[in-house]
C-alpha positions in Angstrom: 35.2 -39.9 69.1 33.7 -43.7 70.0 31.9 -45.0 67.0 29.9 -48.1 66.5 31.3 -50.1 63.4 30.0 -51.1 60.1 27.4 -53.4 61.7 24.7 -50.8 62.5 25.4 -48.8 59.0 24.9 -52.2 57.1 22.0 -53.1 59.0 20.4 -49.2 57.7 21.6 -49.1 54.8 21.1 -52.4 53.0 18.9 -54.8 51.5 19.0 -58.9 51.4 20.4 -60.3 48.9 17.2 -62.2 48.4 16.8 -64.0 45.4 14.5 -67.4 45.8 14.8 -69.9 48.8 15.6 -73.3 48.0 12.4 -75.7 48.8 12.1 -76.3 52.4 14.4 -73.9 54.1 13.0 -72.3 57.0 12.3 -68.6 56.9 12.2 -66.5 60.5 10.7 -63.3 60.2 13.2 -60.2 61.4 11.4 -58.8 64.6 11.9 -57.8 68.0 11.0 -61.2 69.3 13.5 -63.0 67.4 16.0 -60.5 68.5 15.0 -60.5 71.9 15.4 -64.2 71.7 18.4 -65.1 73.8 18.2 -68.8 72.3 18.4 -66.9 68.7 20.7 -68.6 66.0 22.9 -65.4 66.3 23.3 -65.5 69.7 24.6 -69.3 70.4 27.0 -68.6 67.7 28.0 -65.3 69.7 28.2 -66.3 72.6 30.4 -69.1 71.9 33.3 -66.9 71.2 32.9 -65.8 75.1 35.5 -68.5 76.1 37.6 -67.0 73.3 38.1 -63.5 74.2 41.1 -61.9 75.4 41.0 -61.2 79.1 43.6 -58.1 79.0 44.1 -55.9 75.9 47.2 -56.8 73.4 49.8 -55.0 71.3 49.0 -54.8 67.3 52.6 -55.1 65.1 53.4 -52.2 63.3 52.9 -53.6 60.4 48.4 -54.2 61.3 48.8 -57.7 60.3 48.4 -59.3 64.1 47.6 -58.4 67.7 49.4 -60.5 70.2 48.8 -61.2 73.6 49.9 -62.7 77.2 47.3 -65.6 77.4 47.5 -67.6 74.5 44.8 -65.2 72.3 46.2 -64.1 69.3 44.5 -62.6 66.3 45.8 -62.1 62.6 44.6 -59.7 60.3 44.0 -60.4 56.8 44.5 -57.9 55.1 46.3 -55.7 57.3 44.0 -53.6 59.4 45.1 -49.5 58.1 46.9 -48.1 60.5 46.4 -45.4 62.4 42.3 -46.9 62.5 40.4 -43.8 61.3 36.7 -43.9 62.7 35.6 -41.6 59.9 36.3 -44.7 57.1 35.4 -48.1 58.9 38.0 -50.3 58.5 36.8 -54.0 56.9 37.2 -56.4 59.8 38.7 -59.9 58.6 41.0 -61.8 60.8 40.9 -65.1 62.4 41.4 -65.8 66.5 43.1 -67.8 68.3 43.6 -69.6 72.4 46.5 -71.9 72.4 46.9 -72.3 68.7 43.1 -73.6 67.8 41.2 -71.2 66.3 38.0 -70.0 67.7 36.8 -67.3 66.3 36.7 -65.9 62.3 35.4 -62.9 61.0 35.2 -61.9 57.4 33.3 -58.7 56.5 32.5 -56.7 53.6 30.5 -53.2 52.8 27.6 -56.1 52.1 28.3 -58.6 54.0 29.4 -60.5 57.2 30.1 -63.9 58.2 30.8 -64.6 61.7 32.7 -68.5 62.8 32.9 -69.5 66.3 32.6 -73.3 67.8 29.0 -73.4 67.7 29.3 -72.8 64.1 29.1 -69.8 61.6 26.2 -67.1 61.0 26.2 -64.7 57.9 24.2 -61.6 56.7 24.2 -60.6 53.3 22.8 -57.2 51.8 23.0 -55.1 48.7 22.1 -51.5 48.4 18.5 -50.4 47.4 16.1 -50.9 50.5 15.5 -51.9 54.3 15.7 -55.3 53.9 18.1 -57.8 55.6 18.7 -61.9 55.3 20.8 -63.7 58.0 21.5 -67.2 57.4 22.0 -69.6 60.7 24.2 -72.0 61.4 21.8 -74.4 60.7 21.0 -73.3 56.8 17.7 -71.6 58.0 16.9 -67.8 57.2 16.2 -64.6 59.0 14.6 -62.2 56.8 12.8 -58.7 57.4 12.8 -55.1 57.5 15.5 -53.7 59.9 13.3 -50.3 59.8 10.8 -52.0 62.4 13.7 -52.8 64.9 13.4 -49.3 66.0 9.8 -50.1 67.9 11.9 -52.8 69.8 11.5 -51.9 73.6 14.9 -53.4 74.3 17.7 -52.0 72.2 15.7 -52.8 68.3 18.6 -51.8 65.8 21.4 -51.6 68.8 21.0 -55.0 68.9 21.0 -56.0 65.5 23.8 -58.5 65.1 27.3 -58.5 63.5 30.6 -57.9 64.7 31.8 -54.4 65.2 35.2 -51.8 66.4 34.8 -49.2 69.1 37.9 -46.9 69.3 39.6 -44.3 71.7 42.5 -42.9 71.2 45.5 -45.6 70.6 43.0 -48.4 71.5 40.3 -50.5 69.5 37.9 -53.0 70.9 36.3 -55.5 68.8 33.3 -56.6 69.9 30.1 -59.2 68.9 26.7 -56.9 68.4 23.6 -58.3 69.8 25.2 -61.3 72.0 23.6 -60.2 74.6 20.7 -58.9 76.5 20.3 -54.7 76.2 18.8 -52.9 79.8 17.4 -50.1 78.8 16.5 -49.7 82.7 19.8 -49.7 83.4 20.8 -47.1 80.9 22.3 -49.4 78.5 20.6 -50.1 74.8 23.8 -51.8 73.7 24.1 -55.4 73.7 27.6 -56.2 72.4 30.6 -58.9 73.8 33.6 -57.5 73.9 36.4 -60.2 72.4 39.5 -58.5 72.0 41.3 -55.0 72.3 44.3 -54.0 70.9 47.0 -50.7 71.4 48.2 -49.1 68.1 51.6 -49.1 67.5 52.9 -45.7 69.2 54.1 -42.9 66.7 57.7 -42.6 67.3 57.3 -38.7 66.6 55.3 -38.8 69.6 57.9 -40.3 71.6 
């Protein structure tokens, strides 16, 4: 069954790492608006990694360490990425992209943590266990801080557009996408807002053969 990764269950399940700001850093409050926003700190990083992606889905090696492809995307996994992908334990997503050899997009994520690097720069969010609470720090050193409970009175999406990268699966196929890149339309049906980078097919069982 399709599953949303570890970006939602992070976002509900964690607390900022808070700790005191240094003087003079700027501090957003977490709401709708700024999530909503579609000139957020989140989102120009995001949406950077649009010329990236993959435009057809590639093979991953036996082995989970890399997904290769026809047009000069290729991504490496480090560590491995456990094979076959069990949606019932998320794996970690860390792996580094790349189109024609130059990297353009890294992702290193943790049960705490993620840190998301693209050309416009890189965007982190860093929790601990305990309460609501979550802090994402831009590109730009400034902070995003609030309590991810209240995204659920967002008209347009709330927590399905919190941000952070994430995994869909079907059977021998995973998609990895960018949460909250873009706009949800709940008119339309949709209260998912993620960009699709990259999709890879599992190594076939030779059994199954």
């Amino acid at each position: 069954m399709n599953r949303l990764h570890a970006s939602l269950a992070v976002a509900l399940l964690a607390t900022a790492a808070c700790g005191d700001d240094e003087p003079g850093v700027k501090v957003t409050p977490l709401t709708c608006a700024w999530l909503a926003d579609e000139n957020n700190c989140w989102r120009q990083v995001a949406l950077a990694a649009e010329s990236c992606a993959a435009t057809a889905p590639g093979i991953l090696a036996d082995d989970g360490k890399s997904c290769a492809f026809d047009d000069g995307f290729e991504v490496k996994f480090d560590p491995a990425l456990p094979l076959p992908i069990d949606m019932e334990f998320d794996p970690t997503l860390k792996f580094t992209a790349t189109r024609d050899g130059a990297t353009c997009l890294q992702v290193d994520e943790s049960d705490t943590s993620w840190e998301v690097t693209t050309s416009a720069g890189t965007v982190r969010m860093d929790s601990t266990e305990g309460s609501m609470d979550a802090t994402i720090t831009c590109a730009d050193g400034s902070l995003v801080r609030g309590d991810v409970m209240k995204l659920f009175s967002c008209d347009d999406g709330g927590l399905f557009s919190f941000p952070g990268p994430g995994l869909i699966s079907n059977t021998g196929e995973f998609t990895v996408f960018l949460n909250g890149a873009k706009r949800t339309d709940p008119q339309a049906g949709s209260l998912f807002s993620f960009l699709p980078v990259f999709s890879c097919e599992e190594p076939q069982d030779p059994q199954l053969d």
